[in-house]
C-alpha positions as CSV (number, residue, x, y, z in Angstrom):
1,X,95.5,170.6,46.5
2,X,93.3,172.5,49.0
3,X,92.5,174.9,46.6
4,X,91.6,172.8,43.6
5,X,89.3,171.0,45.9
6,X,88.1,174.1,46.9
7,X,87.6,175.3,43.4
8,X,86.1,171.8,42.1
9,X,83.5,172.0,44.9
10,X,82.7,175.7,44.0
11,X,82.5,174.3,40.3
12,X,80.3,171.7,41.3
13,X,77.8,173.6,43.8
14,X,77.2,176.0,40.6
15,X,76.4,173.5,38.5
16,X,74.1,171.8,41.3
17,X,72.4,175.4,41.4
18,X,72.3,176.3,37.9
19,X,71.4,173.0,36.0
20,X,67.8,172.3,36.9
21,X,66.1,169.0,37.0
22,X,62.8,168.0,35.5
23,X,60.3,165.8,34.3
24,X,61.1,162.8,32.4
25,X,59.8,164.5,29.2
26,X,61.8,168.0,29.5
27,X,64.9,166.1,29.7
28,X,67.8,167.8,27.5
29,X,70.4,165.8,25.8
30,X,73.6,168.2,26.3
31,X,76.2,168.2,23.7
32,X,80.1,167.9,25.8
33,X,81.2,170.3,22.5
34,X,79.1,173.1,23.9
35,X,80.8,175.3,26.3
36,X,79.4,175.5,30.2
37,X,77.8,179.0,29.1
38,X,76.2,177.3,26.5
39,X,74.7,174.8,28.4
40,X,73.0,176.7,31.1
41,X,71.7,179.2,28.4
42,X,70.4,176.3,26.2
43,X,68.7,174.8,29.4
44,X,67.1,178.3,30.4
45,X,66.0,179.0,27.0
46,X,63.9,175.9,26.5
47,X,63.0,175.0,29.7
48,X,64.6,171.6,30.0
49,X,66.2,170.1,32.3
50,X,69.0,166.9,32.6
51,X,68.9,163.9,34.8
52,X,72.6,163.0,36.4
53,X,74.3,162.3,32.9
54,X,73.5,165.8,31.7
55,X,74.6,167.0,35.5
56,X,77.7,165.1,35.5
57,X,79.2,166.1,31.9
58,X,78.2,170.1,33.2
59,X,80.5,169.6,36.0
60,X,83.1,167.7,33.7
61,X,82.7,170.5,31.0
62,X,82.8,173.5,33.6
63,X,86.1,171.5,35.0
64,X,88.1,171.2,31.4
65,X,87.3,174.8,31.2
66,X,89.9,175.2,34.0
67,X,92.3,172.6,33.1
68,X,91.7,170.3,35.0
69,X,91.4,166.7,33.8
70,X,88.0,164.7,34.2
71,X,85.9,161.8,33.3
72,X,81.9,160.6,33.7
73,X,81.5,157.8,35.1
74,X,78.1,155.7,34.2
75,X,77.0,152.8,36.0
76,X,73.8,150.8,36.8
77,X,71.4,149.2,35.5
78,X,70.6,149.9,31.6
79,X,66.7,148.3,32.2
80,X,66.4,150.2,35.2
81,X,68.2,152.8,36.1
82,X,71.9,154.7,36.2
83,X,73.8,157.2,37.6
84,X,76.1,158.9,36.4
85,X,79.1,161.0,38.4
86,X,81.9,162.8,37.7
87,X,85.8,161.8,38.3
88,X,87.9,164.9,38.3
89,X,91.7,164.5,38.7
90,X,93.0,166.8,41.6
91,X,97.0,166.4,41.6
92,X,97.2,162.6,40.9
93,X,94.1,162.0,42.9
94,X,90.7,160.8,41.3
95,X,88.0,162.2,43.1
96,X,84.5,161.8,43.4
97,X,81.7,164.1,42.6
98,X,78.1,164.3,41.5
99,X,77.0,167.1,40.5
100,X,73.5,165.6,40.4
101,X,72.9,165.4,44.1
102,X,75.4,167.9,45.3
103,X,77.8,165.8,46.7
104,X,81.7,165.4,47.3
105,X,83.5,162.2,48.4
106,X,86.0,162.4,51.1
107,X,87.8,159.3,49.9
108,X,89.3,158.5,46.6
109,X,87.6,156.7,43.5
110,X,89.6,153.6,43.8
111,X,89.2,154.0,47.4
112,X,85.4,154.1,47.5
113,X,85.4,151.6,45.0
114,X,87.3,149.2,47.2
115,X,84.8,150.1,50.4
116,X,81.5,149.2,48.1
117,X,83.3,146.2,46.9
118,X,83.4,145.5,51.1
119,X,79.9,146.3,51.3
120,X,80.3,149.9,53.1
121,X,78.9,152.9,51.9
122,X,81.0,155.9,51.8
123,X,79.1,159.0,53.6
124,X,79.0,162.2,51.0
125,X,79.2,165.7,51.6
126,X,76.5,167.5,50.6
127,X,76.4,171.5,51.0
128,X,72.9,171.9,52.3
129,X,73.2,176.2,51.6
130,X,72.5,175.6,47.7
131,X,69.3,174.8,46.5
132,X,68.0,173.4,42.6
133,X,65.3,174.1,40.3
134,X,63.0,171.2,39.5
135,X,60.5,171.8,36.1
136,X,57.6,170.2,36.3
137,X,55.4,169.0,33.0
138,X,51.6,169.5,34.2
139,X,50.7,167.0,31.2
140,X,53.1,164.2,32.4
141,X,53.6,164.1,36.0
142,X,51.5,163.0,38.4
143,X,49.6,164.5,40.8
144,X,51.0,162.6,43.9
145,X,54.1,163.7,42.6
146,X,53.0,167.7,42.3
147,X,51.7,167.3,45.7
148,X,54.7,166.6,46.9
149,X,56.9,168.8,45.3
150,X,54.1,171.6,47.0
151,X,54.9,170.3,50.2
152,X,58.4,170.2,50.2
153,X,59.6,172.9,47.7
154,X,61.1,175.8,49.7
155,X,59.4,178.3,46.5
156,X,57.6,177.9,43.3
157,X,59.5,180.3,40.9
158,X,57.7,182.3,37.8
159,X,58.5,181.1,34.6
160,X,60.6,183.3,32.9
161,X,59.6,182.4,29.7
162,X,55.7,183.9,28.7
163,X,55.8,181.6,25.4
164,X,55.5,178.4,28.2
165,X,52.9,179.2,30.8
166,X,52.4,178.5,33.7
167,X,48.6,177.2,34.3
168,X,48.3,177.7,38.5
169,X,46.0,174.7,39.5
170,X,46.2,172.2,36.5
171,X,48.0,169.5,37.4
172,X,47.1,167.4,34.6
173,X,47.1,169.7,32.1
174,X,49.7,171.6,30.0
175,X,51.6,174.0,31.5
176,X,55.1,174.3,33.2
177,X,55.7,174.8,36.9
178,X,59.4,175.3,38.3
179,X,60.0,174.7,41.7
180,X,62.7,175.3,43.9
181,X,64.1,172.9,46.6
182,X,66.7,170.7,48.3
183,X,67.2,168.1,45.5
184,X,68.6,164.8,47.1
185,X,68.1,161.2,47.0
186,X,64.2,161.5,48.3
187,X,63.7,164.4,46.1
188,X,64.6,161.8,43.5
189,X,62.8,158.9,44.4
190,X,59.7,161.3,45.0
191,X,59.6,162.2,41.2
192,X,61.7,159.3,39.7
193,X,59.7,156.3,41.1
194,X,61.9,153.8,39.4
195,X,64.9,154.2,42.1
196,X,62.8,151.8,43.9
197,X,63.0,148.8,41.8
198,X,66.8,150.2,41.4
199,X,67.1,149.6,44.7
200,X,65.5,146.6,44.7
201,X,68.1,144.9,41.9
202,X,70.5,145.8,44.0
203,X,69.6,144.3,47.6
204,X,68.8,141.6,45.1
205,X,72.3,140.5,44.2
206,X,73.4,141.4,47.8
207,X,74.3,144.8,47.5
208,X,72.4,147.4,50.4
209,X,70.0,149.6,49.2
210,X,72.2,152.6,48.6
211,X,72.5,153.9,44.9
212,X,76.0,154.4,45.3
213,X,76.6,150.8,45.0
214,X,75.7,151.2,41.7
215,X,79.4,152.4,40.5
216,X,80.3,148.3,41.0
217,X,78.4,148.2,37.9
218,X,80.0,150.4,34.9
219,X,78.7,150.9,31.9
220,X,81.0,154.0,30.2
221,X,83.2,155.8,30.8
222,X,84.0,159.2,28.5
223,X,87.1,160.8,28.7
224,X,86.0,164.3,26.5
225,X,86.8,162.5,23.4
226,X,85.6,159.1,23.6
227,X,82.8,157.2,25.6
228,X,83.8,153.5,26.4
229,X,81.6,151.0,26.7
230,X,84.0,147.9,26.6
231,X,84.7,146.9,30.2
232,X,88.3,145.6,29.2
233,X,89.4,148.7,27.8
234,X,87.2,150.9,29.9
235,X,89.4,153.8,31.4
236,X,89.8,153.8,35.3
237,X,88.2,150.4,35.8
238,X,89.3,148.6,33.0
239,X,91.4,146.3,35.0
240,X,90.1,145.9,38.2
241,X,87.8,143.4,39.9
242,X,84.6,145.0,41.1
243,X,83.3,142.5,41.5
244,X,82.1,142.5,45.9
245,X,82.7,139.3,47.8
246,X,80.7,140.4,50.6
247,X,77.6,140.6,48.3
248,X,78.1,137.3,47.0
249,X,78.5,135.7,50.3
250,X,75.2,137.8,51.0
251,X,73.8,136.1,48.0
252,X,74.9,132.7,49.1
253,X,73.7,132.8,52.9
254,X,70.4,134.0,50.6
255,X,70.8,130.9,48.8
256,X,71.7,128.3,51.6
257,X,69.0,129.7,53.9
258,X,66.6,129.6,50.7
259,X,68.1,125.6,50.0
260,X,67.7,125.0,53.8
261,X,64.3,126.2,54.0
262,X,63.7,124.2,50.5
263,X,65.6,121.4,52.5
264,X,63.4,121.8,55.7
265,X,60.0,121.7,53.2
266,X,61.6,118.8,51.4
267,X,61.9,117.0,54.5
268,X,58.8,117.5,55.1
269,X,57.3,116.3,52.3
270,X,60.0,113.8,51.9
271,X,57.9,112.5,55.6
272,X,54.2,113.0,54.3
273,X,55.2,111.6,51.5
274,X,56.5,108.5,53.7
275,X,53.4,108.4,55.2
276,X,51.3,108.4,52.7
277,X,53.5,105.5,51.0
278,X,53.1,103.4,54.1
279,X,49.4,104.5,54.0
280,X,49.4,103.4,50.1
281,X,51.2,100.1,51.2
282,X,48.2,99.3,53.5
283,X,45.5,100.2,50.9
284,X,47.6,98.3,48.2
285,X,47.7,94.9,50.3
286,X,43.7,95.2,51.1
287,X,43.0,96.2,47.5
288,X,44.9,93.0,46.5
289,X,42.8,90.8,49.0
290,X,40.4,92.0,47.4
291,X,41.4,91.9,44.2
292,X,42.2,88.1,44.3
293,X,38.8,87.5,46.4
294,X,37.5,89.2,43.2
295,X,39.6,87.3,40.9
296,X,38.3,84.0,42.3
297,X,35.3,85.1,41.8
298,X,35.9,86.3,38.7
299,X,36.9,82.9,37.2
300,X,34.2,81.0,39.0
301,X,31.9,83.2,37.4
302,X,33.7,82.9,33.8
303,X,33.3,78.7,34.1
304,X,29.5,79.2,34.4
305,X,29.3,81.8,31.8
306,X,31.4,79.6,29.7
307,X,28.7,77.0,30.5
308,X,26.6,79.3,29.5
309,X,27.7,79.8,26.5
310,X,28.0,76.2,25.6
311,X,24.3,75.5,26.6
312,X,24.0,79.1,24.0
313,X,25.5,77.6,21.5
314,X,23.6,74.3,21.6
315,X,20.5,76.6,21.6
316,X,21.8,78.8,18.8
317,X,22.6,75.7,16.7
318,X,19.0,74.4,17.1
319,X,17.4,78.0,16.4
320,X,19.3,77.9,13.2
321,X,17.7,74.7,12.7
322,X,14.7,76.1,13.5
323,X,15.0,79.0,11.8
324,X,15.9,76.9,8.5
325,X,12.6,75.0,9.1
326,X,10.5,78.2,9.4
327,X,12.4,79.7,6.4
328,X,11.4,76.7,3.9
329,X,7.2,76.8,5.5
330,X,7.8,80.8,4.9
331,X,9.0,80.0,1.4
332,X,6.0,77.1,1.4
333,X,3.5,79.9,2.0
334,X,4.8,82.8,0.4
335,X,4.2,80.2,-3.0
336,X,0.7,79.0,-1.3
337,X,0.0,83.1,-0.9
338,X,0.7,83.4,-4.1
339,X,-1.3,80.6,-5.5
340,X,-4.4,82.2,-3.1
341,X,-3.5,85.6,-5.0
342,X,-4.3,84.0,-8.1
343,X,-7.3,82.2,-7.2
344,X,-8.2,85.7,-5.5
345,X,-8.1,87.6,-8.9
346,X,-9.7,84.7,-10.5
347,X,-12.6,85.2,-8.2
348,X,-12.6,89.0,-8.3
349,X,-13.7,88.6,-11.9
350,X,-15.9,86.1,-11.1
351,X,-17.4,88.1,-8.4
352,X,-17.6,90.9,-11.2
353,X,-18.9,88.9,-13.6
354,X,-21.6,87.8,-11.5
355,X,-22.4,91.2,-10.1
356,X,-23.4,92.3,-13.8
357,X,-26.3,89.2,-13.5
358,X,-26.7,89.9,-9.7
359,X,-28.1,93.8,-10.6
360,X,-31.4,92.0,-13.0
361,X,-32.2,89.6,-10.7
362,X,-32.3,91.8,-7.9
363,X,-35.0,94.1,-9.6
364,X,-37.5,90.8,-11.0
365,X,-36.8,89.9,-7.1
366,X,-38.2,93.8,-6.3
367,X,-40.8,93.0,-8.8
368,X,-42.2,89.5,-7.4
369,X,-42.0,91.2,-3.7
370,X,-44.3,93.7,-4.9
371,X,-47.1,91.1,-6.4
372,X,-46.7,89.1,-3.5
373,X,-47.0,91.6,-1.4
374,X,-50.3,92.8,-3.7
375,X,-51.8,89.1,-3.2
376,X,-51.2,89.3,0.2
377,X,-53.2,92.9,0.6
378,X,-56.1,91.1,-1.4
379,X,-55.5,87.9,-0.1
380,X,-56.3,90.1,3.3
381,X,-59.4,91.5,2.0
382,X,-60.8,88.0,1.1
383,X,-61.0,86.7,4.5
384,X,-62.1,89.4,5.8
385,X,-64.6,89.5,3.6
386,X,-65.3,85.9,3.9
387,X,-65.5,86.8,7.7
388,X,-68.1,88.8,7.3
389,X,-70.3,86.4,5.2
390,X,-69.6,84.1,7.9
391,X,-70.7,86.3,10.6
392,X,-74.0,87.3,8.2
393,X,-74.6,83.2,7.7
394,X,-74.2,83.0,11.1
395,X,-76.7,85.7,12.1
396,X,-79.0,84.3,10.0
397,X,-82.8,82.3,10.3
398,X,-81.8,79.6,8.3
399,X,-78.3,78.7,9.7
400,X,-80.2,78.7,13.8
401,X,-82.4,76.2,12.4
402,X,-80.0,74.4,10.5
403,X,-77.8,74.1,13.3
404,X,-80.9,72.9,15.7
405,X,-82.1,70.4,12.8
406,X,-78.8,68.8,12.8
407,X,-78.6,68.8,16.6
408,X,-82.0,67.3,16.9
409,X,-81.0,64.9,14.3
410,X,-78.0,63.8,16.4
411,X,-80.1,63.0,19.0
412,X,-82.5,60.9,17.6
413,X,-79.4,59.1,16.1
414,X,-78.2,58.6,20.0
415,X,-81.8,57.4,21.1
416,X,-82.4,53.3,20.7
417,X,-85.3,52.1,19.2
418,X,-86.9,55.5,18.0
419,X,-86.1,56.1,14.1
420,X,-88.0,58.9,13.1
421,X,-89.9,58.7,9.7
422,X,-89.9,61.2,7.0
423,X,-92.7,61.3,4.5
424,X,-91.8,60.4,1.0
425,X,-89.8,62.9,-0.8
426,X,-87.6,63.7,2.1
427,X,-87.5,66.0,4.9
428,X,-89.6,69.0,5.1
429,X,-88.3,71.7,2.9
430,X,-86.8,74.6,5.2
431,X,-84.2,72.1,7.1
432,X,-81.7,72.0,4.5
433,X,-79.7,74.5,3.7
């Protein structure tokens, strides 16, 4: 048995060294029909490289070669991620290797199943002499990514293909770049970053963060004929429990100190909430004080407005009457405004009718203004005319002695007992006018 170990881990240090790892878009699907030779030549030839189900049916490939029996195991998480290992049969004993990381199991399958299901890791071997080759993409992988694998890749090999570059210095351009390091778990996680959320599924349903724990969760199992995908007819597993009773006491305590700490907050509220009910209470009992004072209010106010409205009513009922009244006088005078229209139109004609007459009468009125106005001018011109006669008469011999002749008449007239005698015939000529 010592020596088929010793050969299976010989078997599975070559494949280790000789089946490279890459980038996510030079991964090869290998065909388990092809021999080992064929494999590693197909791989060198192209460039490519396989993730741990390409690694695992190597190992189980390079193992039938010798005649010994063998099986991948896949298990995971199809969303996420899966690993996949290889179970080689060494006289009766299943035991564990992955070929992906280098490592050998000291414990049987069923045996390290059983210590996962119990929450305990099993420590792998890893030989720590051998060393794999890691191709990286330049167009696909990221620089944090090349940066590391500069840092911690013991050498950075020449392609030995010319037809695929290598472009020194372009880290996000094409070109291929194959380094060569200790490829592990961190080596893994460093270019693979979706072991982390692997991880976290698995601390998630109780499990600790160790990717072996990750066989609990099979997903096929191939046998060199025939992958199986059925878990009740799944070879090696088919009939056992995997399911791990420490992880879902984990979950549970997760649970119970979750629904405590939901309990402790509901209690909490549960109290505020108390509070604020008593609170509520309080402001409900004023708010119906004053809710009632209000409602007294309310009605006292509703029997005057209902007053109100009677004495409205009584009003509205008279301003109908009113308004009935004013109606009929509108109707009254709309007729009376009518009968004024007609005497209006009658008028308008007359009005017409006696501005046609008006228009004559208005120039024999123009006319007689004019001759008036004529007999005035020589009206005018007479008296003064007659004025100046007067003035001449008046400056004249025979008006002075006139005027004393009548004065001296008057006075004789005025004085008793003298009567003045005028010879026959009158008196003398030159004292009448």
């Amino acid at each position: 048995m010592k020596d088929l170990s010793r050969i299976v881990k010989k078997v599975r240090r070559k494949v280790y060294r000789e089946i490279p790892a890459a980038s996510r878009c030079r991964i090869a699907e290998l065909d388990h029909r092809m021999s080992y030779a064929e494999m590693t030549a197909a791989l060198a030839r192209s460039n490519l490289g396989v993730l741990s189900g390409g690694a695992a049916l190597a190992l189980w490939r390079a193992c039938h070669e010798r005649g010994l029996r063998a099986w991948c195991y896949e298990s995971g998480f199809p969303d996420n991620l899966t690993h996949t290992v290889t179970i080689v049969e060494i006289d009766g004993v299943l035991t564990v290797h992955d070929a992906f990381f280098n490592l050998g199991y000291p414990i049987a399958f069923h045996g390290m199943l059983e210590a996962l299901r119990n929450g305990n890791a099993v420590a792998g071997k890893q030989e720590f002499r051998d060393r794999k080759v890691y191709i990286a993409d330049l167009a696909s992988e990221p620089e944090q990514t090349v940066r590391w694998l500069q840092a911690h890749a013991e050498a950075e090999l020449e392609n030995p293909h010319p037809s695929v570059p290598r472009e020194q210095g372009r880290d996000k351009e094409g070109g291929l770049r194959r380094f060569k390091l200790l490829w592990n778990s961190d080596a893994f996680a460093a270019t693979h970053p979706g072991i982390g959320t692997a991880l976290g599924d698995l601390a998630a349903r109780g499990y600790p963060e160790d990717l072996q724990f990750l066989m609990l969760h099979p997903l096929a199992v191939f046998d060199g004929t025939r992958e199986y995908r059925d878990p009740s007819s799944m070879p090696l597993v088919g009939a056992r429990d995997l399911r791990s009773p420490v992880a879902e006491l984990r979950v549970a305590q997760r649970c119970l100190e979750a629904e405590r700490a939901s309990a402790a907050t509901l209690t909490a509220s549960i109290a505020r909430l108390e509070a604020e009910l008593a609170e509520a209470n309080s402001r409900t009992a004023q708010q119906r004080a004053a809710l009632q004072a209000q409602r007294s209010a309310l009605e006292g106010e509703l029997a005057e407005t209902q007053q109100r409205l009677a004495t409205t009513n009584d009003v509205r009922a008279r301003r109908d009457s009113q308004i009935a009244q004013l109606r009929a006088e509108l109707e009254d005078l709309r007729q009376h405004a009518a009968s004024l229209e007609s005497e209006a139109s009658a008028a308008r004609g007359h009005a017409i009718e006696v501005s046609h007459c008006v228009v004559p009468l208005l120039e024999e009125l123009s006319q007689l203004r004019q001759s008036v106005a004529a007999e005035r001018a020589r009206t005018t011109e007479a008296e003064q005319r007659a004025n100046e006669l007067e003035a001449k008469l008046e400056a004249s011999l025979g008006v002075r002695l006139l005027r004393l002749w009548r004065a001296w008449n008057r006075t004789l007239r005025l004085s008793p007992g003298r009567t003045r005698a005028y010879p026959e015939g009158g008196a003398p000529k030159g004292f009448e006018s």
